[in-house]
N, CA and C atoms as an extended XYZ file, in Angstrom:
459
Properties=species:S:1:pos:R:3:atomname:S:1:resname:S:1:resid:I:1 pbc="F F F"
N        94.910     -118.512      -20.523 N   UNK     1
C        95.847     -117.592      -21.113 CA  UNK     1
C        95.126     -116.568      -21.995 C   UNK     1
N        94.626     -116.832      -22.907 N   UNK     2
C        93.120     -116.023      -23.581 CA  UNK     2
C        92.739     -115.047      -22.659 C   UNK     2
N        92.161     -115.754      -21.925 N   UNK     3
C        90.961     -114.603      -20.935 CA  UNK     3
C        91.976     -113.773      -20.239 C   UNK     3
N        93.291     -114.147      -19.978 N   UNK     4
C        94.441     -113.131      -19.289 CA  UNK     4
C        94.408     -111.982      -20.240 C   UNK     4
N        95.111     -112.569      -21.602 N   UNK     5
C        95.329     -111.723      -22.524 CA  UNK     5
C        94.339     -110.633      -22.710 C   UNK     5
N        92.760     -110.797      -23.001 N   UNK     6
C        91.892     -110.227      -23.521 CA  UNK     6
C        91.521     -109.124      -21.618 C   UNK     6
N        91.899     -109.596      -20.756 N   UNK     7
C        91.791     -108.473      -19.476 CA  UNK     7
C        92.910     -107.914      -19.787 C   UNK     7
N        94.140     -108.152      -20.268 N   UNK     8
C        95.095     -107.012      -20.318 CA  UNK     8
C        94.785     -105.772      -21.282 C   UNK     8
N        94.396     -106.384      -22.612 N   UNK     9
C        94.033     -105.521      -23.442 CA  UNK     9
C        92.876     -104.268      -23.358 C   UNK     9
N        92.138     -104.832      -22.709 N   UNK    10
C        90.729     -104.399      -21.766 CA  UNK    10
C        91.382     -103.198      -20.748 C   UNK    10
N        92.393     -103.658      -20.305 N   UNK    11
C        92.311     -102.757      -18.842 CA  UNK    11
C        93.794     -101.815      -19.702 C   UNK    11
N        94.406     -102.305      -20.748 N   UNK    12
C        95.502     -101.149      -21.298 CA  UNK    12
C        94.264     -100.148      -22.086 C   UNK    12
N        93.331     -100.327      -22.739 N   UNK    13
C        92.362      -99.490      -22.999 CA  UNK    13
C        91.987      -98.694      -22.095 C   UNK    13
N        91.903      -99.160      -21.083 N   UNK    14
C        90.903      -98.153      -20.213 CA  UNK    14
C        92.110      -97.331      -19.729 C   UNK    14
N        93.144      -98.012      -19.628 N   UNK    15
C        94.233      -96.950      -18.965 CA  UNK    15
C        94.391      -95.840      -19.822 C   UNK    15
N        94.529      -96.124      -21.762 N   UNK    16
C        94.930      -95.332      -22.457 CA  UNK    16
C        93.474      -94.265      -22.096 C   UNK    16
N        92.906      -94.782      -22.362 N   UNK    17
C        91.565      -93.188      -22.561 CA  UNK    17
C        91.792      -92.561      -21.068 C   UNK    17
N        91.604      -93.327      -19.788 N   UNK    18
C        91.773      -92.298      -18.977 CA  UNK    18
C        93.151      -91.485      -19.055 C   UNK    18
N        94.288      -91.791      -19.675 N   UNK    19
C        95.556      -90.905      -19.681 CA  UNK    19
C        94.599      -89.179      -20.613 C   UNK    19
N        94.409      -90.310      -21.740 N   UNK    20
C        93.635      -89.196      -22.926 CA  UNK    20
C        93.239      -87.789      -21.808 C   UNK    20
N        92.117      -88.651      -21.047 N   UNK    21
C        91.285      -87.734      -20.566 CA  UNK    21
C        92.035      -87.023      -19.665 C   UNK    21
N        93.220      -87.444      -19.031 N   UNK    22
C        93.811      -86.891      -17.675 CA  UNK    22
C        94.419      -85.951      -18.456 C   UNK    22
N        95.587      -86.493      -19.331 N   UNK    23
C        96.361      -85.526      -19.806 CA  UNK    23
C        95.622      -84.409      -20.949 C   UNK    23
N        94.508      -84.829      -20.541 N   UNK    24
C        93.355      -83.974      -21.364 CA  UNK    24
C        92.922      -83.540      -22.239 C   UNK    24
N        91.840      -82.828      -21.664 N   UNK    25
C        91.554      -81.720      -22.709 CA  UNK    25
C        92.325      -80.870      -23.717 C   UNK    25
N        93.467      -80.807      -23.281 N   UNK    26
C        94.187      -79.953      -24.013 CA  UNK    26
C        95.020      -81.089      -24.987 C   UNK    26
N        95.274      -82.081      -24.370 N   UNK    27
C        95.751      -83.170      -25.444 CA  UNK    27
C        94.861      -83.408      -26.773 C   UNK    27
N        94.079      -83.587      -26.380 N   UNK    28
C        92.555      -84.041      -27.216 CA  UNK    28
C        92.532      -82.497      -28.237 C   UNK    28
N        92.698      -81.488      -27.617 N   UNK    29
C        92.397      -80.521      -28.582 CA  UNK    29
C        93.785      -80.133      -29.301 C   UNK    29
N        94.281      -80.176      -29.060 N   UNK    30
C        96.136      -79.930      -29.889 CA  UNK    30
C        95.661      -81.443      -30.635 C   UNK    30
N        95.227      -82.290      -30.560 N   UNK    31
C        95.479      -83.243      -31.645 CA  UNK    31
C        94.199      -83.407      -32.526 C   UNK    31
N        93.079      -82.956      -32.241 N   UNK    32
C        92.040      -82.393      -33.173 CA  UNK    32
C        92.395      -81.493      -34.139 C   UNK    32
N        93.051      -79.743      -33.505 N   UNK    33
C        93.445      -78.959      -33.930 CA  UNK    33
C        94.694      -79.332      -35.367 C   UNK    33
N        95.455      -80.236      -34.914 N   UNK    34
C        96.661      -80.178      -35.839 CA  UNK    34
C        95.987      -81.652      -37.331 C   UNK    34
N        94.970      -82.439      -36.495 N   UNK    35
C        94.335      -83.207      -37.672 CA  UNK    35
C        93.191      -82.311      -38.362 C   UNK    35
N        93.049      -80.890      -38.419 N   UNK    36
C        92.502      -80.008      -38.953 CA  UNK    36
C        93.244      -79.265      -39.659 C   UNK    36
N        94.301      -79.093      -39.069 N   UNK    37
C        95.257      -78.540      -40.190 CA  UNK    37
C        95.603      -78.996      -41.157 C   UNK    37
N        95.939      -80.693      -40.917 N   UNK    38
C        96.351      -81.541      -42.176 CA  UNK    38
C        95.404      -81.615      -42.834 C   UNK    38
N        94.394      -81.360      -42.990 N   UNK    39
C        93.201      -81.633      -43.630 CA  UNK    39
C        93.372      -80.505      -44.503 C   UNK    39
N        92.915      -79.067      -43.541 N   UNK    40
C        93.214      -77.714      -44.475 CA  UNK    40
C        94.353      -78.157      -45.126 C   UNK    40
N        95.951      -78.799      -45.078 N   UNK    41
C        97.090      -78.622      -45.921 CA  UNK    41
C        96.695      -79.339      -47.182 C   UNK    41
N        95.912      -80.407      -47.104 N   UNK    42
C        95.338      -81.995      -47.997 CA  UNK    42
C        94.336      -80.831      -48.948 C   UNK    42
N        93.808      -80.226      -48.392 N   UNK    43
C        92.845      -79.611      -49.330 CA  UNK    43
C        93.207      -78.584      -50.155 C   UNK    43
N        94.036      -77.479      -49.094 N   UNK    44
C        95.047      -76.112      -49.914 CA  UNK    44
C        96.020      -77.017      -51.176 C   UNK    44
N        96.007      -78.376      -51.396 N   UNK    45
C        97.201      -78.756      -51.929 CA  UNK    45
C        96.328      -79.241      -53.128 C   UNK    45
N        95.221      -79.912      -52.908 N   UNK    46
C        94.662      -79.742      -54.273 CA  UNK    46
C        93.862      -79.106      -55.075 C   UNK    46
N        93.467      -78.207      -54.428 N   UNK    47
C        93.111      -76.913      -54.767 CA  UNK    47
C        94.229      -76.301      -55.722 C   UNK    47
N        95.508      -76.256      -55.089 N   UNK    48
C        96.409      -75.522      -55.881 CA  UNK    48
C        96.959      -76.692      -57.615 C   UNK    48
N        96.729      -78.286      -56.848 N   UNK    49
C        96.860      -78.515      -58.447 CA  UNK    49
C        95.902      -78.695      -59.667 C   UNK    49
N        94.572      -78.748      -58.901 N   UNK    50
C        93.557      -78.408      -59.799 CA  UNK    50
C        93.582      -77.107      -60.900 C   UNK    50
N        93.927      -76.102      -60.074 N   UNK    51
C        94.935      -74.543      -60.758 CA  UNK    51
C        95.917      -74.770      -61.518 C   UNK    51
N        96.830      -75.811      -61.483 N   UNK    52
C        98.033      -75.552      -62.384 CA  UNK    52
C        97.968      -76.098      -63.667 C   UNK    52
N        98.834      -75.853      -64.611 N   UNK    53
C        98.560      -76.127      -65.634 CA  UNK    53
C        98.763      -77.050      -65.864 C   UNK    53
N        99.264      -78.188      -65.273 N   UNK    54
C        99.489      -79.759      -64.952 CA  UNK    54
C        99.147      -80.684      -63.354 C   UNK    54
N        98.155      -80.787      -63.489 N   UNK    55
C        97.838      -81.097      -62.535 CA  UNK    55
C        99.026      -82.598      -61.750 C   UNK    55
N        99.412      -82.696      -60.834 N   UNK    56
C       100.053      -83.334      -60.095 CA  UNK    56
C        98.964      -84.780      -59.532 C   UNK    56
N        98.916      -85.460      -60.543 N   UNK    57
C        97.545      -86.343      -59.554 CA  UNK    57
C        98.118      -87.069      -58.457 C   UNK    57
N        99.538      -87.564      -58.835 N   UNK    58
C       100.270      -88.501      -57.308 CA  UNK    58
C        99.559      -87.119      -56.381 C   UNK    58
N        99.823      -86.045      -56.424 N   UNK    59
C       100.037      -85.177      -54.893 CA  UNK    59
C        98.415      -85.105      -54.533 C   UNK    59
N        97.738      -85.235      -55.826 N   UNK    60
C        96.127      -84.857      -55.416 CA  UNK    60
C        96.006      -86.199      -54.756 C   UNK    60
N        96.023      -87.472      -54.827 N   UNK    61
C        95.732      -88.544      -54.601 CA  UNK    61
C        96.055      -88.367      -53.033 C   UNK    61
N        97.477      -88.471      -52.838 N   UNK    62
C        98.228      -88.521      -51.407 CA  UNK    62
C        97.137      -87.701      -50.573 C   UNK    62
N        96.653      -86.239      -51.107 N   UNK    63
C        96.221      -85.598      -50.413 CA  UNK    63
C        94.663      -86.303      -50.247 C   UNK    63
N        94.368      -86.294      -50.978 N   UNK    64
C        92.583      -87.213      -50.911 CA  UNK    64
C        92.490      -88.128      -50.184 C   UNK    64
N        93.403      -88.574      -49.872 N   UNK    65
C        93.899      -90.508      -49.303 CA  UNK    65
C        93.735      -89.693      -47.380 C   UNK    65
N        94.450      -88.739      -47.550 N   UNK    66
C        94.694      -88.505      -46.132 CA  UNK    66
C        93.756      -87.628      -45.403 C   UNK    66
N        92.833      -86.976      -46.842 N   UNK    67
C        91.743      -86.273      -45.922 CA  UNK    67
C        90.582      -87.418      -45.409 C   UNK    67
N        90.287      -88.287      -46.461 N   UNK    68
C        89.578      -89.348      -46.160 CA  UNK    68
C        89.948      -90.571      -45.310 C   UNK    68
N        91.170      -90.883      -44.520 N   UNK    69
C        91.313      -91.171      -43.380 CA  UNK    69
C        91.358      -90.522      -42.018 C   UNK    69
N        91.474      -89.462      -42.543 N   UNK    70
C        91.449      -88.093      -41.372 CA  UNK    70
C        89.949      -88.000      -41.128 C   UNK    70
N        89.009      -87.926      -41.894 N   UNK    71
C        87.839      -87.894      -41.883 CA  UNK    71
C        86.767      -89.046      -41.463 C   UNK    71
N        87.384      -90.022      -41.586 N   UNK    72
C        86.679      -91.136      -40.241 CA  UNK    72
C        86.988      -91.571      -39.484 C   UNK    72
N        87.968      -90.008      -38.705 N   UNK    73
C        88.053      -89.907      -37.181 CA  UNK    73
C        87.588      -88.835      -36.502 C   UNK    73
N        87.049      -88.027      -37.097 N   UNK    74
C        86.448      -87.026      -36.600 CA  UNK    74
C        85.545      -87.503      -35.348 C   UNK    74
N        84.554      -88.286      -35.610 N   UNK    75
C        83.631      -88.664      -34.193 CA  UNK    75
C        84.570      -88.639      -33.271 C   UNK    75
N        85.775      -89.456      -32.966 N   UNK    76
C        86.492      -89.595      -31.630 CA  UNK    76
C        86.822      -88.291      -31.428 C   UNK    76
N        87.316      -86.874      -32.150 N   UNK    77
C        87.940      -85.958      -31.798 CA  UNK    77
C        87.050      -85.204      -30.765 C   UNK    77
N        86.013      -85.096      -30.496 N   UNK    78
C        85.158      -85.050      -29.827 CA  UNK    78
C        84.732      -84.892      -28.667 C   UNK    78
N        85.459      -85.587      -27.841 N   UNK    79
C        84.671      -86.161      -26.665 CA  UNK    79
C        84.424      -84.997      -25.461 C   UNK    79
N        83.496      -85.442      -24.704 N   UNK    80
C        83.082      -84.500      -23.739 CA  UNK    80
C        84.078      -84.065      -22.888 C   UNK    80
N        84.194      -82.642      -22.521 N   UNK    81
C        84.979      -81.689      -21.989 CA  UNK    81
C        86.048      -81.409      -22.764 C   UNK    81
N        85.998      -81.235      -24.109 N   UNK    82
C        87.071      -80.857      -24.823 CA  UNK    82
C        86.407      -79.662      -25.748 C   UNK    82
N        85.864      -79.001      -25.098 N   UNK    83
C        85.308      -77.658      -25.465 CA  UNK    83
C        85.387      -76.516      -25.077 C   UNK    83
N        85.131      -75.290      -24.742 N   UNK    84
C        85.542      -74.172      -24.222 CA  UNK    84
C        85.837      -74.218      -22.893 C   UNK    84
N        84.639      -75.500      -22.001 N   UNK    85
C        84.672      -75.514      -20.727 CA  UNK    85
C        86.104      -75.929      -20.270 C   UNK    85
N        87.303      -76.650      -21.034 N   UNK    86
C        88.498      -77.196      -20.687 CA  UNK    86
C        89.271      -75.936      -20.720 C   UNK    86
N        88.912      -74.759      -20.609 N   UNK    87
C        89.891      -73.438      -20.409 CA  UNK    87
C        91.291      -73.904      -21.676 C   UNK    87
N        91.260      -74.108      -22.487 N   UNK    88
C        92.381      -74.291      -23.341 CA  UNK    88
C        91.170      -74.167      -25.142 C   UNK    88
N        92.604      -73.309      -25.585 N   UNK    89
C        91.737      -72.100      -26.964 CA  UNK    89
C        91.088      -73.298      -27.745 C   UNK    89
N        90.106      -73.614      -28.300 N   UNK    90
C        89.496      -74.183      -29.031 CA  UNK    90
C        88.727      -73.518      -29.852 C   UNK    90
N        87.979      -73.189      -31.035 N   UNK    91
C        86.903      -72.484      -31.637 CA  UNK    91
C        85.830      -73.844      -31.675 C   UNK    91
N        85.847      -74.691      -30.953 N   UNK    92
C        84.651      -75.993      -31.269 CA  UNK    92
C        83.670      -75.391      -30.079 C   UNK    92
N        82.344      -75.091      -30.655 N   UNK    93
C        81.324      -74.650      -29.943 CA  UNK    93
C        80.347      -75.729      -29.181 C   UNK    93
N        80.137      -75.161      -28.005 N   UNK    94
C        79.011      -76.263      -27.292 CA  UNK    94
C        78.320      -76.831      -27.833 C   UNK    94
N        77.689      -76.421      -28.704 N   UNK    95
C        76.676      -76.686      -29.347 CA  UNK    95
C        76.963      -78.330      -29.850 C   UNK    95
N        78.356      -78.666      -30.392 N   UNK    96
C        78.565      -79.904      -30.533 CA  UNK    96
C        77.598      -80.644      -29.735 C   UNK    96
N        78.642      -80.772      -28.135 N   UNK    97
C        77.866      -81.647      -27.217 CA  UNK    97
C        76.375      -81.089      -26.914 C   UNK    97
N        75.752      -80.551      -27.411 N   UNK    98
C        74.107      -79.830      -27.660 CA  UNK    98
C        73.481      -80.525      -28.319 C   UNK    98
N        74.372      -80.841      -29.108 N   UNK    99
C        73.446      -81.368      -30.642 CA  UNK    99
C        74.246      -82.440      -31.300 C   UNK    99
N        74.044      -83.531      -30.457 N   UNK   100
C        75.192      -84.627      -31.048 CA  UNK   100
C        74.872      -85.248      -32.076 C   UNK   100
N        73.274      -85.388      -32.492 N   UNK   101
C        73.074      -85.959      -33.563 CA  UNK   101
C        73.230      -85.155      -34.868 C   UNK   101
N        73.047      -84.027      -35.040 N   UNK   102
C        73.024      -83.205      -35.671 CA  UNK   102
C        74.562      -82.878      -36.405 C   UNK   102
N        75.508      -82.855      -35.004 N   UNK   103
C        76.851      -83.174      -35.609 CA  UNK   103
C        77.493      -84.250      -36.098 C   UNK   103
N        76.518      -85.509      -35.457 N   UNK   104
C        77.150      -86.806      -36.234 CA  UNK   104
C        76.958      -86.854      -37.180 C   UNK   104
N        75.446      -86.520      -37.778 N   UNK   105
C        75.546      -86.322      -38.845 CA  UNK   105
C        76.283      -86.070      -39.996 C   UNK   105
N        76.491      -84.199      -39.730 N   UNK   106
C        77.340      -83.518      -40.493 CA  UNK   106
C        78.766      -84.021      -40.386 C   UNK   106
N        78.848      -85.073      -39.492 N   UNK   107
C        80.233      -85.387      -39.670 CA  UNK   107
C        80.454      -86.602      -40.657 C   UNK   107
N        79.018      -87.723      -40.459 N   UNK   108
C        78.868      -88.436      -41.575 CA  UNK   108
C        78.772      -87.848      -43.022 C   UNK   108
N        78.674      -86.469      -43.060 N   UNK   109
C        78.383      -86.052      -44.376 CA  UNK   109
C        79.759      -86.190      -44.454 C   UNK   109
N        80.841      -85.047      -44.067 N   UNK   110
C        81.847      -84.759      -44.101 CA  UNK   110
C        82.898      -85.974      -44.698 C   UNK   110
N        82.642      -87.579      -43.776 N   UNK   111
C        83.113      -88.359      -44.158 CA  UNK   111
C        82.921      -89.342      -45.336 C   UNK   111
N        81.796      -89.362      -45.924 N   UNK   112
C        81.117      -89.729      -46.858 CA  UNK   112
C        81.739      -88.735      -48.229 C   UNK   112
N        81.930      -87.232      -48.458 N   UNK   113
C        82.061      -86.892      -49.579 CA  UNK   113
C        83.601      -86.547      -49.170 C   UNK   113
N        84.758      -87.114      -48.374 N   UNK   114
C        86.019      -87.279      -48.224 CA  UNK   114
C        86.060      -88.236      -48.995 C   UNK   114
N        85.556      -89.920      -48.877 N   UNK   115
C        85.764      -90.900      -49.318 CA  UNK   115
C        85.374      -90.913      -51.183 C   UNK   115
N        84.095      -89.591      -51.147 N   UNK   116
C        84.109      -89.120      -52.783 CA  UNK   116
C        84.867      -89.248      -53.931 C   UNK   116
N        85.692      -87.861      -52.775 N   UNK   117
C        86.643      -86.881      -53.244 CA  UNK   117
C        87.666      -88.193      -53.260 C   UNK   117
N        88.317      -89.270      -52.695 N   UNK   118
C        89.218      -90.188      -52.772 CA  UNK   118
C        89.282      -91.209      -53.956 C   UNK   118
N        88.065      -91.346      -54.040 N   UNK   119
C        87.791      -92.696      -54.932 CA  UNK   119
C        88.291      -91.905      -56.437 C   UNK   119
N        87.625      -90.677      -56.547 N   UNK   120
C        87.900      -89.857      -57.355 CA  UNK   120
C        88.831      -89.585      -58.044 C   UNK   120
N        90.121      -89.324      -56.746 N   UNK   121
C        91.499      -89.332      -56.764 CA  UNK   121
C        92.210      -90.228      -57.566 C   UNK   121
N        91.726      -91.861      -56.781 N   UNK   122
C        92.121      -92.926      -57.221 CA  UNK   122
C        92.168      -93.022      -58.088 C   UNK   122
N        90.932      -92.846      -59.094 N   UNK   123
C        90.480      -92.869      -60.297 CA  UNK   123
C        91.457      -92.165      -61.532 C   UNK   123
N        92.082      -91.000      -61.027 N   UNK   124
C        92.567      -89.963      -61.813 CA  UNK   124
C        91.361      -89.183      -62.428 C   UNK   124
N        90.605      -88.980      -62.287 N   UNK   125
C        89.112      -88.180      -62.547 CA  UNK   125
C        89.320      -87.037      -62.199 C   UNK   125
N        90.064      -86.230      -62.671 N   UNK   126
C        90.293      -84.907      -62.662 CA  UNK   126
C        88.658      -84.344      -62.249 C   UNK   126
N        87.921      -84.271      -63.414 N   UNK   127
C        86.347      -83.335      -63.433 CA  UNK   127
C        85.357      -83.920      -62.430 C   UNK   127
N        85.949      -85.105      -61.571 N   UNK   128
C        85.119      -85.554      -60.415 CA  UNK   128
C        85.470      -85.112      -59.120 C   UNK   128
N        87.220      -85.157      -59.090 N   UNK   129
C        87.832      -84.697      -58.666 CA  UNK   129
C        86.939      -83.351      -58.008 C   UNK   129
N        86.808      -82.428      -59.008 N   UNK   130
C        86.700      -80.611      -59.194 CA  UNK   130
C        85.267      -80.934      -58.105 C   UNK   130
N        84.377      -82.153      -58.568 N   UNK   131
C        83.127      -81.556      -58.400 CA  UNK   131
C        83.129      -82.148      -56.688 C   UNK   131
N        83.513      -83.321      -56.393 N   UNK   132
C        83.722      -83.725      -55.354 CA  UNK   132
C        84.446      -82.557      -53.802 C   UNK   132
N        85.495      -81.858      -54.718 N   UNK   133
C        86.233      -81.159      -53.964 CA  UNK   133
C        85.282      -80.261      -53.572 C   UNK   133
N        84.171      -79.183      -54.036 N   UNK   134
C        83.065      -78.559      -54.423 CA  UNK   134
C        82.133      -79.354      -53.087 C   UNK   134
N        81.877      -80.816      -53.484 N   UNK   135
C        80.666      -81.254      -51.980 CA  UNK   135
C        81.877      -80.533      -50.840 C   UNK   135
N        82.765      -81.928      -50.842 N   UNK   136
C        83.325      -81.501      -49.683 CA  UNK   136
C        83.070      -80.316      -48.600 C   UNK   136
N        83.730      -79.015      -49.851 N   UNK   137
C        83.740      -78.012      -49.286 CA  UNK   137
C        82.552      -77.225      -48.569 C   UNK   137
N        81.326      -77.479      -49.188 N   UNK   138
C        80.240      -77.586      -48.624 CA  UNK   138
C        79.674      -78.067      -47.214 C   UNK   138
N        80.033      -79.700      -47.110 N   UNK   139
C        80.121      -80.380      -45.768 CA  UNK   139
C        80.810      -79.520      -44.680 C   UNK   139
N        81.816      -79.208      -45.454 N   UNK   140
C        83.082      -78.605      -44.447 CA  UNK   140
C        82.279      -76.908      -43.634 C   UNK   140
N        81.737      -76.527      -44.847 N   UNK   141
C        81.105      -75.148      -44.472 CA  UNK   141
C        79.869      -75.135      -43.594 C   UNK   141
N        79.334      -76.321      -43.502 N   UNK   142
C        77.378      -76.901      -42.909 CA  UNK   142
C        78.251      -77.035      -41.585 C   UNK   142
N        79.251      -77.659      -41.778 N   UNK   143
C        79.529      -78.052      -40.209 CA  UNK   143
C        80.090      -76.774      -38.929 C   UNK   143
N        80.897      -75.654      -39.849 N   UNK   144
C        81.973      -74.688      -39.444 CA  UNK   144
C        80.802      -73.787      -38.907 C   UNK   144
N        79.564      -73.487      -40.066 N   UNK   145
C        78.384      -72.459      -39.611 CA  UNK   145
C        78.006      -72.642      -38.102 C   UNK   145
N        77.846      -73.852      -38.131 N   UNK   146
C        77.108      -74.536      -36.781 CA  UNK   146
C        77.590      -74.583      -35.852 C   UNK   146
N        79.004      -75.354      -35.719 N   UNK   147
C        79.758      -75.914      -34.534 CA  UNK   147
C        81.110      -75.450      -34.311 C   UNK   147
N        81.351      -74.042      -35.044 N   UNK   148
C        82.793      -73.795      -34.972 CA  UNK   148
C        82.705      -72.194      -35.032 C   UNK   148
N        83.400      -71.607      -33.878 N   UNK   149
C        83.637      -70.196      -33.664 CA  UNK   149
C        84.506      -69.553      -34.873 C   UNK   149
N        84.117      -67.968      -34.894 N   UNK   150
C        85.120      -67.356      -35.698 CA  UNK   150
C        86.361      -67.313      -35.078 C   UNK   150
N        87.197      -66.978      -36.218 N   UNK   151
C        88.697      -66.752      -35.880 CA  UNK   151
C        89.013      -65.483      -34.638 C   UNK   151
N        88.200      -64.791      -34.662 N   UNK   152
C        89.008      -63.422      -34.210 CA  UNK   152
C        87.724      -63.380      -32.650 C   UNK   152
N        87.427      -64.383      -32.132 N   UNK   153
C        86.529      -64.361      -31.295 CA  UNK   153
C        87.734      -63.831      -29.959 C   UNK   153
């Protein structure tokens, strides 16, 4: 019964990724794309309460919490043929699949000063908060130079 169980689970895996892959590229990138947005919203949001004259830490927290689970999924968003070659709009440059170590990297950076910026949160550490938000944004910029087209391409 075990070994049944553990081939079902096995072969519902393989079914799910090949759907992934069938229903594609364009799946894979509409759901990269929109876990990039939440990220930009997680970040535009504490940005703006770092600015106010009372900072909101529940909303900074929520938002820190969700960039830093958002952020150690980036590797899967990834996968091969979900790049310009899938004819569907992406700005993620070849260069990814070019330079995979290079992006794992920067994606380990990325995820590493998310989890920063969280603990931070947790903390209520406003001035760690500031400085954390600061790496981040950095990671975020090492990676965009490299592996991500302009807007108006």
């Amino acid at each position: 019964m075990r070994r049944t169980l553990l081939l079902i689970f096995a072969l519902t895996g393989i079914v799910t990724v090949a759907q992934a892959q069938s229903g594609g590229a364009a799946g894979v990138i509409r759901e990269r794309q929109a876990n990039y947005k939440q990220i930009a919203g997680a970040v535009r949001t504490i940005g703006q309460q770092l600015r106010a004259d009372q900072s909101a830490i529940g909303q900074i927290r929520r938002s820190a919490a969700l960039i830093a689970e958002r952020a150690s999924q980036v590797h899967r968003w990834f996968p091969r043929g979900s790049g310009p070659e899938a004819g569907v709009p992406t700005r993620a440059l070849p260069a990814i699949w070019a330079n995979p170590r290079d992006f794992a990297a920067k994606a380990n950076s990325f995820t590493s000063a998310a989890r920063a910026l969280d603990a931070a949160a947790r903390r209520g550490d406003l001035p760690s908060v500031r400085a954390a938000m600061q790496t981040l944004g950095r990671t975020c910029g090492a990676c965009h130079d490299s592996y991500r087209a302009p807007e108006d391409r």
